[in-house]
C-alpha positions in Angstrom: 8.1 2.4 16.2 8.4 4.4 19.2 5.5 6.8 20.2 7.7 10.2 19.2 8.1 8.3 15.2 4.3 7.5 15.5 3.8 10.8 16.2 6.0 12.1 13.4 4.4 9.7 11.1 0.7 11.7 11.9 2.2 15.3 11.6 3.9 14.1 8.0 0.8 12.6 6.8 -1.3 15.6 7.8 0.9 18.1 6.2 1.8 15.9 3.1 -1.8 14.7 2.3 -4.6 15.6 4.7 -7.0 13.4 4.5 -7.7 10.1 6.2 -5.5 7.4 4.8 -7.7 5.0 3.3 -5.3 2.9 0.9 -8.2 2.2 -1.9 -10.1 5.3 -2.1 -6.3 7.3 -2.5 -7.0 6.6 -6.4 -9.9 8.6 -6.4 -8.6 11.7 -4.6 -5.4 11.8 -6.4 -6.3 11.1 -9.9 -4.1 13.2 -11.7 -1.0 11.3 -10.3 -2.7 7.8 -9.6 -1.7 4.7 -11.9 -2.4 1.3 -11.3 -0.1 -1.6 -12.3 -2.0 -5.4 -12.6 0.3 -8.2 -10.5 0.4 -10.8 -13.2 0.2 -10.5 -17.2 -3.0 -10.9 -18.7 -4.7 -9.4 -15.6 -4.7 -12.6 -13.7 -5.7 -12.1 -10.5 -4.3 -14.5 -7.9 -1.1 -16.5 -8.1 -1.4 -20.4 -8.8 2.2 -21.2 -9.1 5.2 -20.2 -7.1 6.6 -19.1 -10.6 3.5 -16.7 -10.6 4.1 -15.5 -7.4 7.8 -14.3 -8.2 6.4 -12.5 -11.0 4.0 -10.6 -8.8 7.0 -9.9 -6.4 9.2 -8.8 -9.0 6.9 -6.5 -10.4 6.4 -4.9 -7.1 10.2 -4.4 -6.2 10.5 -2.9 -9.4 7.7 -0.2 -8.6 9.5 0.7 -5.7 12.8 0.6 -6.8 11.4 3.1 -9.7 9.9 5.2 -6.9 13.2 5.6 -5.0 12.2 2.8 -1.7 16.0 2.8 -0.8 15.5 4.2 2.3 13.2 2.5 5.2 9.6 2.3 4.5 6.5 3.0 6.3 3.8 0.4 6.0 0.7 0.9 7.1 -2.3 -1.9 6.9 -5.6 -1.8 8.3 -7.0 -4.5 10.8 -10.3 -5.3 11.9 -11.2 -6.2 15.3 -12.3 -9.4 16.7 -15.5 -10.3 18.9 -13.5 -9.6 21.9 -12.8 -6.0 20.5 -9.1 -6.9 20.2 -6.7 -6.2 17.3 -3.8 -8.7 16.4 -1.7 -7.3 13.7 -0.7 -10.1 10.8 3.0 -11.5 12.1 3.9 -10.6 8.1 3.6 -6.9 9.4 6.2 -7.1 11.5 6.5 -4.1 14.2 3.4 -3.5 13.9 1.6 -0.5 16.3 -1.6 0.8 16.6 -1.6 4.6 14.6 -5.0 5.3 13.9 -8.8 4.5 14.4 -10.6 5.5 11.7 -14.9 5.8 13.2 -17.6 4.7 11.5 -19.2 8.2 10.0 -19.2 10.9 7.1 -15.2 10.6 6.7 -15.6 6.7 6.3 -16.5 3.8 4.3 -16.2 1.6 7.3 -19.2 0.6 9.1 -17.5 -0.4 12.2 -14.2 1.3 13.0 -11.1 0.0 12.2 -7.5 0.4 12.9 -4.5 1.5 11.3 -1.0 -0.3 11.8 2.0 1.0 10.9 5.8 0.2 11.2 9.5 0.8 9.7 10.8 -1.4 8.0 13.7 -1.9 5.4 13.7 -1.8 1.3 14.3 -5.7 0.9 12.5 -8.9 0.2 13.0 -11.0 3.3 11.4 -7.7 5.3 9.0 -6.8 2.3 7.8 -10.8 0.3 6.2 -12.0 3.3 3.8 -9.2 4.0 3.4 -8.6 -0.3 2.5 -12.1 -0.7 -0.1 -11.8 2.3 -1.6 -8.8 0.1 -1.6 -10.5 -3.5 -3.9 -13.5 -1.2 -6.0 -10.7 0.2 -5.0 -11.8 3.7 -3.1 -8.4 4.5 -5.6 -5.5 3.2 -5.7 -2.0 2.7 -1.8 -2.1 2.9 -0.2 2.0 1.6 3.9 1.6 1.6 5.7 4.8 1.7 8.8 5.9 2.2 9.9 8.0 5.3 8.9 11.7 3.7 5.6 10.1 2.9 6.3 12.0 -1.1 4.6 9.0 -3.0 2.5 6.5 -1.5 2.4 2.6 -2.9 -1.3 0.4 -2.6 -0.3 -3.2 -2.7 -3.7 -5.0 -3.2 -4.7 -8.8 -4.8 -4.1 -8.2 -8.4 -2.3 -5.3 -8.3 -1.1 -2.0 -6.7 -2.1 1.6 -7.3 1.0 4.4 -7.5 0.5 8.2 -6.1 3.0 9.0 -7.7 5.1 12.3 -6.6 4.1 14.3 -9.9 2.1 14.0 -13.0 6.0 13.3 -15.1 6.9 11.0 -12.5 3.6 8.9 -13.0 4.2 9.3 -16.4 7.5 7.8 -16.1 6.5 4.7 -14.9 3.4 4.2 -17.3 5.9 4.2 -19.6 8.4 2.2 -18.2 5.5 -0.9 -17.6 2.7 -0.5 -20.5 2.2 -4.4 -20.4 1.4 -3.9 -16.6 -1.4 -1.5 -17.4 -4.9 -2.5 -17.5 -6.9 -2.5 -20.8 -10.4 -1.0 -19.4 -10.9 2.7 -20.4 -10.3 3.8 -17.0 -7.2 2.1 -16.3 -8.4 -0.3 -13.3 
C-alpha cells in the first residue's frame, strides 16, 4: 500500500466507523448488525484433517462472496512486538504496512501497544487460504477483512468469524442463508 492508500484507508475508517479497530470487541459495538458464523459443523474448533480445513475455507469464501468481496480487500491484522521492539508482519499477510499503533490506555484492551497491519489484496484463494488458514490455527490474530469502502467488515478468528454486516436485512440475509453455521448458545457466540 502506498502512504496516500494508507492514508485513505484512516480517513474511510474514521468516517465509516469511528472507533478504534479492534477486530473482537467490533461484536460488541455493533450488535444490532453483528452475526457470528462457527468454522466447522458441530462447533468444532480447530481443523484435524485437510478435509476439515476445506470446510473452514469454503465456509469463509462463501461469507464474502455473500457480502459482495469481488472487489480488492483490505486486511488488516494486528502484531505484537518482539523483545527488540520490532514488528515482522506474518509472510501469509502479504503487503503488509504498518497503519496504526493502538497505546496501552482507556481506549484499549492492550496492555502493551500493538500494531495494526494492513494491505490490498485480491478476492481469491491463492491471495486469501494462506492468511485464513493462519487465522483458523490462531497464528494470524485479530484479522478484520473489508472491502475497499470499508461498508461491512469480516473477523476471521480460530473457530469462526464474526459479520458487521452493512444493515440489520443484510445480516439477516445471511443468518438465513447459513442456520447450521450458527452457534446454539443463547447469545449466538
Amino acid at each position: 500500500m502506498t502512504e496516500d492508500e494508507v492514508e485513505s484507508l484512516t480517513t474511510a475508517w474514521r468516517t465509516r466507523w469511528g472507533r478504534t479497530p479492534i477486530a473482537y470487541q467490533l461484536r460488541g459495538w455493533y450488535a444490532d448488525r453483528w452475526v457470528r458464523f462457527h468454522s466447522l459443523p458441530g462447533s468444532t474448533r480447530y481443523a484435524e484433517t485437510e478435509d476439515e480445513y476445506e470446510i473452514i475455507l469454503d465456509r469463509h469464501h462463501r461469507v464474502l462472496a455473500e457480502l459482495g468481496a469481488w472487489e480488492g480487500l483490505y486486511v488488516i491484522a494486528v502484531y505484537l512486538e518482539d523483545e527488540e521492539g520490532r514488528v515482522s508482519p506474518d509472510p501469509r499477510h502479504p503487503g503488509a504496512v504498518p497503519w496504526l499503533t493502538i497505546e496501552p490506555g482507556s481506549d484499549s484492551p492492550f496492555e502493551d501497544a500493538v500494531r495494526l497491519y494492513a494491505s490490498m489484496i485480491s478476492f481469491d484463494r491463492q491471495a486469501l487460504d494462506p492468511l485464513l488458514r493462519g487465522v483458523a490455527d490462531e497464528e494470524i490474530i485479530d484479522v478484520i477483512i473489508a472491502p475497499l469502502d470499508l461498508r461491512w467488515l469480516y473477523h476471521p478468528y480460530d473457530g469462526g468469524a464474526d459479520v458487521i454486516a452493512p444493515t440489520v436485512h443484510d445480516r439477516d440475509v445471511l443468518k438465513n442463508r447459513h442456520p447450521d453455521w450458527l452457534s446454539a448458545h443463547p447469545a449466538g457466540l
